[in-house]
KOLMAR-576975 format. One record per residue: x, z, y of N, C-alpha, C in turn; residue number from 0; residue in three letters. Coordinates in steps of 0.05 Angstrom, whole numbers. Example, Ala and Ser with C-alpha at 12.3 -4.5 7.8 and 13.67 -1.06 7.14 Angstrom:
! KOLMAR-576975
{{264,156,-114},{246,156,-90},{264,156,-66},0,ala} {{257,142,-45},{273,143,-21},{258,157,1},1,ser} 
***
This chain:
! KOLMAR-576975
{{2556,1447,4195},{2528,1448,4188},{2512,1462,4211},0,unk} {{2493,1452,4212},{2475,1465,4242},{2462,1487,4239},1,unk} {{2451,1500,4261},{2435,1521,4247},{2407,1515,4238},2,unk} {{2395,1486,4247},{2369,1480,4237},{2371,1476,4206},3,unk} {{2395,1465,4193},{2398,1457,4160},{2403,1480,4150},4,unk} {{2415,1501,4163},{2417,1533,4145},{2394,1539,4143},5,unk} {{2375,1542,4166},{2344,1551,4160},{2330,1535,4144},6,unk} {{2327,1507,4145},{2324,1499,4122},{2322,1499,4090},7,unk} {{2357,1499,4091},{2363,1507,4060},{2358,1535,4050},8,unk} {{2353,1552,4075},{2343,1582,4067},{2315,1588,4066},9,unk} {{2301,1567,4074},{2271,1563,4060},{2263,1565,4041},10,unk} {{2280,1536,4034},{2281,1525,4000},{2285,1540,3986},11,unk} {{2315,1550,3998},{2314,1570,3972},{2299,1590,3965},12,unk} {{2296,1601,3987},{2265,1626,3991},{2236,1615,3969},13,unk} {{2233,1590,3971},{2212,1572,3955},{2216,1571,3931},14,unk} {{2235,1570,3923},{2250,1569,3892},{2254,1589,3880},15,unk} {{2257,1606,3898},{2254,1646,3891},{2235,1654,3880},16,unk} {{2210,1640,3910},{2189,1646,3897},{2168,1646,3871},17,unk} {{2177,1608,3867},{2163,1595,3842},{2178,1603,3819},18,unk} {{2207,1623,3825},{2213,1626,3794},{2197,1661,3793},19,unk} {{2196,1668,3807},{2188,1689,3802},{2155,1699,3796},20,unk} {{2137,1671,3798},{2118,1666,3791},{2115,1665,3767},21,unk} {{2140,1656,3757},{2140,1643,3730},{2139,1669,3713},22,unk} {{2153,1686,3725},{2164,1707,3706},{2149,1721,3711},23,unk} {{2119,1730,3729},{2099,1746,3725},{2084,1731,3712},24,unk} {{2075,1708,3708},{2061,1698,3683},{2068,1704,3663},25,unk} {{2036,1709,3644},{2036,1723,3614},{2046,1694,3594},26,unk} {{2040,1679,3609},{2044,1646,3594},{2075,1640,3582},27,unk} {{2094,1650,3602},{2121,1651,3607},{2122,1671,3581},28,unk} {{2123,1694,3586},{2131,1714,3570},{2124,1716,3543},29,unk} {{2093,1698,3541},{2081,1696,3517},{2105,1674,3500},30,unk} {{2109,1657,3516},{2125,1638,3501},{2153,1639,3492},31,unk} {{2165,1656,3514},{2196,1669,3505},{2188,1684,3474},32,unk} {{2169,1692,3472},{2164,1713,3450},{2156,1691,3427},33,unk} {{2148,1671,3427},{2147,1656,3405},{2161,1641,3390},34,unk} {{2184,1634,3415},{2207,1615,3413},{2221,1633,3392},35,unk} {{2232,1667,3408},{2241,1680,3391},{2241,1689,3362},36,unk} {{2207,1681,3351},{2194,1686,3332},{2208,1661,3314},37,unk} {{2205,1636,3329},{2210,1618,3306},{2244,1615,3308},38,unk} {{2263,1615,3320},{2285,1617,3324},{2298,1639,3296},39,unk} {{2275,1656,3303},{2284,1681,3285},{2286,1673,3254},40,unk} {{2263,1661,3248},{2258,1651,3229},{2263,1626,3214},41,unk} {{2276,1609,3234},{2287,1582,3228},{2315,1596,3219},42,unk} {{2336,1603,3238},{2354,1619,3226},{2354,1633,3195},43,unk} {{2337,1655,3193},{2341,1666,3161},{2327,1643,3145},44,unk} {{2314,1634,3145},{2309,1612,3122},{2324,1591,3123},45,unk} {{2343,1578,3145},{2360,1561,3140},{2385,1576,3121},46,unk} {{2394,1602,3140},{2423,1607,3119},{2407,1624,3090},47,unk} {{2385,1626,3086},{2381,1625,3055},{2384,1609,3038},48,unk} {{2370,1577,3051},{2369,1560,3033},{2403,1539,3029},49,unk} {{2418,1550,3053},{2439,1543,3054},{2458,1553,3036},50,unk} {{2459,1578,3033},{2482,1599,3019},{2472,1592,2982},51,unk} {{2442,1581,2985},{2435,1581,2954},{2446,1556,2950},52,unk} {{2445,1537,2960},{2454,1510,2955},{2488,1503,2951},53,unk} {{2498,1515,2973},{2533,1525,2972},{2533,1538,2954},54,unk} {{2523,1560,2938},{2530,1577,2921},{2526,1552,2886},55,unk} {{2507,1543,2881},{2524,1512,2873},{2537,1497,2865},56,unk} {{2552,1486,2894},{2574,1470,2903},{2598,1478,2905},57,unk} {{2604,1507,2885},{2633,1520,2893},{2651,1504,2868},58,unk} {{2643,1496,2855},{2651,1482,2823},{2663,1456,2825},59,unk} {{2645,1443,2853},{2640,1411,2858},{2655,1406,2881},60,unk} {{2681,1403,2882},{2687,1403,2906},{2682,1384,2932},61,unk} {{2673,1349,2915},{2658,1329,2924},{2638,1332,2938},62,unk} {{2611,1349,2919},{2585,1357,2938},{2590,1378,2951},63,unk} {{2611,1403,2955},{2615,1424,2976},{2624,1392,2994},64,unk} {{2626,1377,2992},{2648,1369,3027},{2619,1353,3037},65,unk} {{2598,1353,3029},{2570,1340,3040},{2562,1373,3046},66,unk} {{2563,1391,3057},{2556,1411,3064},{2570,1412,3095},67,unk} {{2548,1409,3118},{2554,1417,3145},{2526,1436,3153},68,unk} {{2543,1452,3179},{2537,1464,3190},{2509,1460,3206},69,unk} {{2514,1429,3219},{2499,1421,3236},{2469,1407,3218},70,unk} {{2471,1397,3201},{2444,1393,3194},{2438,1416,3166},71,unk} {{2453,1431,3163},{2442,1459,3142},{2434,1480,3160},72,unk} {{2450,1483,3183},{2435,1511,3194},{2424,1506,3219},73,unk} {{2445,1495,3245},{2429,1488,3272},{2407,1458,3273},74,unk} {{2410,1452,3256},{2385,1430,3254},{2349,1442,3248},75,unk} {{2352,1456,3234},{2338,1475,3226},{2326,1496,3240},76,unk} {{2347,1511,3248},{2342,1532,3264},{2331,1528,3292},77,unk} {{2341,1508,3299},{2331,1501,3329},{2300,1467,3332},78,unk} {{2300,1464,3305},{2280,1445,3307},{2248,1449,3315},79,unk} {{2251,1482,3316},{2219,1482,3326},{2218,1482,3347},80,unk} {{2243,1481,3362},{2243,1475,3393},{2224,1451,3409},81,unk} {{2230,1433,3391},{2211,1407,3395},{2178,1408,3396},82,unk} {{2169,1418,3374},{2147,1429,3377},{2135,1445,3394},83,unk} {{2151,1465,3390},{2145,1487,3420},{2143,1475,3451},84,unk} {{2168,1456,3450},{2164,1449,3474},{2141,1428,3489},85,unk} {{2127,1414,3471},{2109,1398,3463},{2079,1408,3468},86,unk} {{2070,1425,3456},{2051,1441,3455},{2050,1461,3471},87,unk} {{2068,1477,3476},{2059,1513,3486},{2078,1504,3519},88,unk} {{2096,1490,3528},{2120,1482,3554},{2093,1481,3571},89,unk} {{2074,1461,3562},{2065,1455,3584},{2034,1467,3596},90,unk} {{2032,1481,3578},{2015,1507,3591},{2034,1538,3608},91,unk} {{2052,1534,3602},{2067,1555,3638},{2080,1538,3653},92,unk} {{2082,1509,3651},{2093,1498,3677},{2072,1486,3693},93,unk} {{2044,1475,3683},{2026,1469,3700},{2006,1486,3718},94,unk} {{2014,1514,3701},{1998,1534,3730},{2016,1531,3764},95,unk} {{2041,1524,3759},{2056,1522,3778},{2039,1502,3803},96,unk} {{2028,1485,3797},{2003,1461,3815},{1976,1472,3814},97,unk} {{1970,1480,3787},{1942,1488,3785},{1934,1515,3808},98,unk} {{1949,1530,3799},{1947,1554,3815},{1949,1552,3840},99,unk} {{1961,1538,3863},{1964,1533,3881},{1942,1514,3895},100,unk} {{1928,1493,3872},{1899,1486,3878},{1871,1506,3876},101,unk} {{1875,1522,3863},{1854,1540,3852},{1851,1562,3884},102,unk} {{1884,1569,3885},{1880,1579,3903},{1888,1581,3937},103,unk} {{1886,1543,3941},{1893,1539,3963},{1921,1541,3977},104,unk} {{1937,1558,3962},{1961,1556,3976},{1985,1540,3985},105,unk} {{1973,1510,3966},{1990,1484,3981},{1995,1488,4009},106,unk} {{1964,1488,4024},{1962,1488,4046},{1979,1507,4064},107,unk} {{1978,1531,4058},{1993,1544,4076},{2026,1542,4067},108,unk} {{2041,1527,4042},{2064,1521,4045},{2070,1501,4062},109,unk} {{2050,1475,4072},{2054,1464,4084},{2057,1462,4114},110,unk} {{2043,1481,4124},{2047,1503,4149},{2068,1514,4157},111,unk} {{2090,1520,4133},{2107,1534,4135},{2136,1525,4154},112,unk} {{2145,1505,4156},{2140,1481,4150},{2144,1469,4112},113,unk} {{2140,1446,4095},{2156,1452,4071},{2131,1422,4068},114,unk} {{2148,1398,4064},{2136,1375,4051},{2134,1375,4028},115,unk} {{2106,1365,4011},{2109,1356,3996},{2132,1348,3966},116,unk} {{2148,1338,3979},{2169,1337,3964},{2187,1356,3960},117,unk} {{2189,1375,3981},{2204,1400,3976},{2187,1412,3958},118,unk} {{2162,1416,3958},{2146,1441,3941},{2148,1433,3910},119,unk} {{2153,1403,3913},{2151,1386,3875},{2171,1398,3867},120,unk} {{2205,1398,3882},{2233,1396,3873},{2232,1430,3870},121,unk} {{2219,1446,3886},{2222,1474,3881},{2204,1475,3852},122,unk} {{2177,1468,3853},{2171,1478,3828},{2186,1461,3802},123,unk} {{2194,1439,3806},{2213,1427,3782},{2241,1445,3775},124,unk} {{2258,1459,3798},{2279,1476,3797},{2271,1497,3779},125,unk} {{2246,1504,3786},{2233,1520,3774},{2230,1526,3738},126,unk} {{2210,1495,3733},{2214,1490,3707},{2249,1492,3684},127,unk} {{2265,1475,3703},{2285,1475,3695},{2301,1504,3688},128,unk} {{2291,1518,3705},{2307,1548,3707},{2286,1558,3676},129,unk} {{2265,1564,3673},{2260,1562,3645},{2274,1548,3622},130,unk} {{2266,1519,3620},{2295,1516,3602},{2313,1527,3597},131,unk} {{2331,1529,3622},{2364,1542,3619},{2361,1573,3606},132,unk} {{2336,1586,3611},{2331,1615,3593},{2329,1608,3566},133,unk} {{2311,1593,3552},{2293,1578,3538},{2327,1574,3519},134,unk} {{2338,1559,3530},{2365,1553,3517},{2386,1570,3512},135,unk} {{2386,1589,3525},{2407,1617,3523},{2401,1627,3491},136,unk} {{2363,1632,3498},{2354,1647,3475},{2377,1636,3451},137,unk} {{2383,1613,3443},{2391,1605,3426},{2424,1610,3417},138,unk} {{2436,1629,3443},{2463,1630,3431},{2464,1648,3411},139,unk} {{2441,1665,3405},{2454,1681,3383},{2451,1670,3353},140,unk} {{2444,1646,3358},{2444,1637,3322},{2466,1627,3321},141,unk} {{2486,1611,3330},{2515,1605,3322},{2536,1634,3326},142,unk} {{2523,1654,3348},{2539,1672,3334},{2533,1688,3315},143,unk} {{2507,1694,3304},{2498,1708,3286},{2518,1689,3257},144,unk} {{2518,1659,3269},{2529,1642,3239},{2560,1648,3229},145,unk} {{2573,1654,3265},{2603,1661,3260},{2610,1681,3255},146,unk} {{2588,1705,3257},{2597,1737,3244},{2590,1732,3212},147,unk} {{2582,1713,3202},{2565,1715,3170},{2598,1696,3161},148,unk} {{2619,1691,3178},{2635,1671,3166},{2640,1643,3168},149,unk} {{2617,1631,3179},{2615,1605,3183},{2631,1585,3204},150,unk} {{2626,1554,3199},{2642,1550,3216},{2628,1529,3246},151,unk} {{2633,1533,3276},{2625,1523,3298},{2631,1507,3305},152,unk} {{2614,1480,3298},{2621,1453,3307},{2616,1450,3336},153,unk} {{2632,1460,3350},{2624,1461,3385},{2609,1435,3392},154,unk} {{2625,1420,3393},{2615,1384,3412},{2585,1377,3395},155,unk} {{2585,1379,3367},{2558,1381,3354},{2533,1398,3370},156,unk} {{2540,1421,3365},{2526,1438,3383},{2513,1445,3408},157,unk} {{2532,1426,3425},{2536,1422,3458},{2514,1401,3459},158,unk} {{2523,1373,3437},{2503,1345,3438},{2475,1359,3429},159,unk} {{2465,1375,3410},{2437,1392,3402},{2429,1405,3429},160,unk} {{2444,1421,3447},{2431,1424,3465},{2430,1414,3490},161,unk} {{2435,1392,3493},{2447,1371,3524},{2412,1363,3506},162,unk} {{2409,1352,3482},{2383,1339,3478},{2360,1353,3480},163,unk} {{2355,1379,3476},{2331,1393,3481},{2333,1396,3515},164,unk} {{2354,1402,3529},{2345,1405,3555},{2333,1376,3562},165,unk} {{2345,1356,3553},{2344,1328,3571},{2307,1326,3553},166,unk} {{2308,1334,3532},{2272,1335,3534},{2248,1358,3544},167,unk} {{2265,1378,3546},{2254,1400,3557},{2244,1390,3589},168,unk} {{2268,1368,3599},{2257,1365,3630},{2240,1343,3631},169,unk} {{2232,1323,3610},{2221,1304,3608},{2186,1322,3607},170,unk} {{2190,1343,3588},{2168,1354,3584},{2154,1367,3615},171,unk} {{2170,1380,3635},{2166,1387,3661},{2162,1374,3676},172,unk} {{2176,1355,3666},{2163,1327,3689},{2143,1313,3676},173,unk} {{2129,1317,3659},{2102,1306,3653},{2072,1329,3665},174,unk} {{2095,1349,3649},{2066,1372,3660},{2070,1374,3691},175,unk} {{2083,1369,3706},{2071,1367,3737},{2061,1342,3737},176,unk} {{2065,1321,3734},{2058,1297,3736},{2027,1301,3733},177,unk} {{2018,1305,3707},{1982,1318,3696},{1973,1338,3719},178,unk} {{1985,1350,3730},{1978,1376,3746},{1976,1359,3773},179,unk} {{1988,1346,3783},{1980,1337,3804},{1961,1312,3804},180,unk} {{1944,1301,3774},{1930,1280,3778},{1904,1299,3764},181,unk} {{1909,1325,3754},{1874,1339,3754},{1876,1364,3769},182,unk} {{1858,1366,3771},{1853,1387,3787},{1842,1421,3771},183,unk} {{1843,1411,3739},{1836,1430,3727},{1866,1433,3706},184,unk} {{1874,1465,3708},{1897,1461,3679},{1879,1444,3655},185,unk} {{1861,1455,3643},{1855,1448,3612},{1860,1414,3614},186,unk} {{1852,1401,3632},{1852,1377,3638},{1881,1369,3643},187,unk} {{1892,1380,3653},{1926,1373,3654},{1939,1378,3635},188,unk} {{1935,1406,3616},{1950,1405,3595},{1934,1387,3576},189,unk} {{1923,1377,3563},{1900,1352,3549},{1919,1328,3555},190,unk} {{1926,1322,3581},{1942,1296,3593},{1974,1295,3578},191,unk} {{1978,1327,3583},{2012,1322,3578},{2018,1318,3553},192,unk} {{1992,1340,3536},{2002,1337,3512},{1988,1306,3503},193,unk} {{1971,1288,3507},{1974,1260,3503},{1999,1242,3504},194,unk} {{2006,1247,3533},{2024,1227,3539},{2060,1241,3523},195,unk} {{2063,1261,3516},{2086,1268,3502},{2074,1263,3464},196,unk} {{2057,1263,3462},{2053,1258,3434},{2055,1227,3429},197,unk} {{2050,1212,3458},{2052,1186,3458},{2079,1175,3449},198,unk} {{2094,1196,3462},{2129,1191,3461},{2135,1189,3432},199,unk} {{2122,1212,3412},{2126,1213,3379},{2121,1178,3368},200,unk} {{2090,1173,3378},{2084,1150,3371},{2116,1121,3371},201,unk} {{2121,1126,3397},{2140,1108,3397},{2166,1117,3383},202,unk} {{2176,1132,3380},{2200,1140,3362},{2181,1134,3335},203,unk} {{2168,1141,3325},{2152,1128,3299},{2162,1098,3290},204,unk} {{2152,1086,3315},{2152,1055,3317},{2173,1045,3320},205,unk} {{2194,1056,3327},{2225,1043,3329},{2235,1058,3293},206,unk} {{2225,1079,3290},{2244,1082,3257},{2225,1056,3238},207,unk} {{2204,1052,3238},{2198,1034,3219},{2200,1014,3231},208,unk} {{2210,1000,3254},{2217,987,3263},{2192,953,3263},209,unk} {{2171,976,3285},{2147,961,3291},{2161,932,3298},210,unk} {{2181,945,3325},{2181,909,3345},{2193,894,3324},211,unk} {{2218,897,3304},{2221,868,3295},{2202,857,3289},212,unk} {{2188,875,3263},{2163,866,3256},{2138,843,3278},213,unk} {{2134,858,3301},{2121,850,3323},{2135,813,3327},214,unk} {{2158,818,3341},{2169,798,3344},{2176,770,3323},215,unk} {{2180,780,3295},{2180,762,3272},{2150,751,3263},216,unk} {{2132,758,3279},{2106,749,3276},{2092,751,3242},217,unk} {{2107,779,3228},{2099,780,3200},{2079,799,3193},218,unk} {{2059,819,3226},{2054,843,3222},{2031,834,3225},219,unk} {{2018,821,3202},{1992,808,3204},{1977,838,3195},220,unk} {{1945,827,3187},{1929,865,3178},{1943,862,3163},221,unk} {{1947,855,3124},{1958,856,3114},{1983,881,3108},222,unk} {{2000,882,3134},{2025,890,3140},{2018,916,3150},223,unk} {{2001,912,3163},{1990,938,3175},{1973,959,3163},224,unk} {{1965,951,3142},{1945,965,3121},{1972,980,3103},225,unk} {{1995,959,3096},{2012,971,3076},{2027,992,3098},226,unk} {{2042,980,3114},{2052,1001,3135},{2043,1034,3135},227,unk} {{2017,1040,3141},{2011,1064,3149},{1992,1075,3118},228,unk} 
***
């Protein structure tokens, strides 16, 4: 490796240092770790309440105890406000990451530095992502809070619940830069992201009632559409 690609990659990384550590003096960041925790907290005790009342039950039945899992009685639950959260509140601390840098000029002098374009996107995306991966930690203590109460850890279940919030957590980061680099105002960027990710609901909507066959069988006259919704 040369010495021009060490200085390089010691830029970048210098750049990635930087934008995470942006992250973590924003009140936006910290505001949101603190809410996640709030509902985490609270998805948890009201899931194994309404769980332990329902098992308590099913001890008689040994048929309806074996329709009792883990994965949609407690971590379904407990981690579903993730979606929301990430939806709404994600993309107000990842778009100061552009905004701020328009507001206050400092594109320009990373580009001086030297540092294209594309390096400054992939640093502040590293960026986002390194939130997630916190964002996701928060959550180990509800399966072990579940295995000190006795319960049992469906690993590969658990692993597939969170491989899916990251893989939308980055969908969500890559929209809110996307909005951030086509306004020039946050309120205007977050307004964008949260459209175009609420758009995404729309279409999961439309595949469970299963718009296209309908579409394609040519049966979704008004009629269809009045009963539909």
């Amino acid at each position: 490796m040369s010495d021009a690609t060490r200085r390089r990659r010691g830029r970048f990384c210098h750049l990635v240092a930087r934008e995470i550590k942006d992250l973590w003096y924003a009140r936006a960041m910290l505001l949101f770790l603190i809410i996640q925790s709030a509902i985490l907290g609270f998805g948890l005790s009201s899931a194994i309440r309404l769980y332990s009342t329902a098992s308590a039950a099913a001890q008689d039945n040994p048929l309806y105890a074996s329709g009792f899992e883990p994965v949609p009685g407690i971590f379904s639950p407990t981690l579903g406000g993730l979606f929301v959260l990430y939806t709404l509140f994600l993309p107000v601390v990842i778009i100061p990451l552009i905004s701020k840098d328009k507001t206050l000029n400092t594109q320009a002098l990373l580009l001086q530095a030297p540092f294209s374009h594309g390096a400054i996107l992939a640093a502040k995306l590293l960026a986002g992502l390194h939130l997630l991966l916190v964002s996701l930690l928060l959550t180990l203590p509800a399966p072990l809070i579940w295995r000190l109460l006795g319960g049992h850890l469906p690993w590969a279940e658990l692993l597939l619940i969170e491989t899916g919030y990251l893989l939308y957590g980055a969908l969500v980061v890559t929209v809110s830069l996307l909005s951030a680099c086509l306004f020039n105002s946050a309120a205007g960027a977050t307004l964008c992201s949260i459209v175009l990710l609420t758009f995404s609901w729309v279409i999961d909507f439309a595949r469970d009632m299963h718009v296209s066959s309908l579409w394609r069988s040519g049966t979704m006259d008004c009629y269809c559409c009045v009963g539909f919704f």
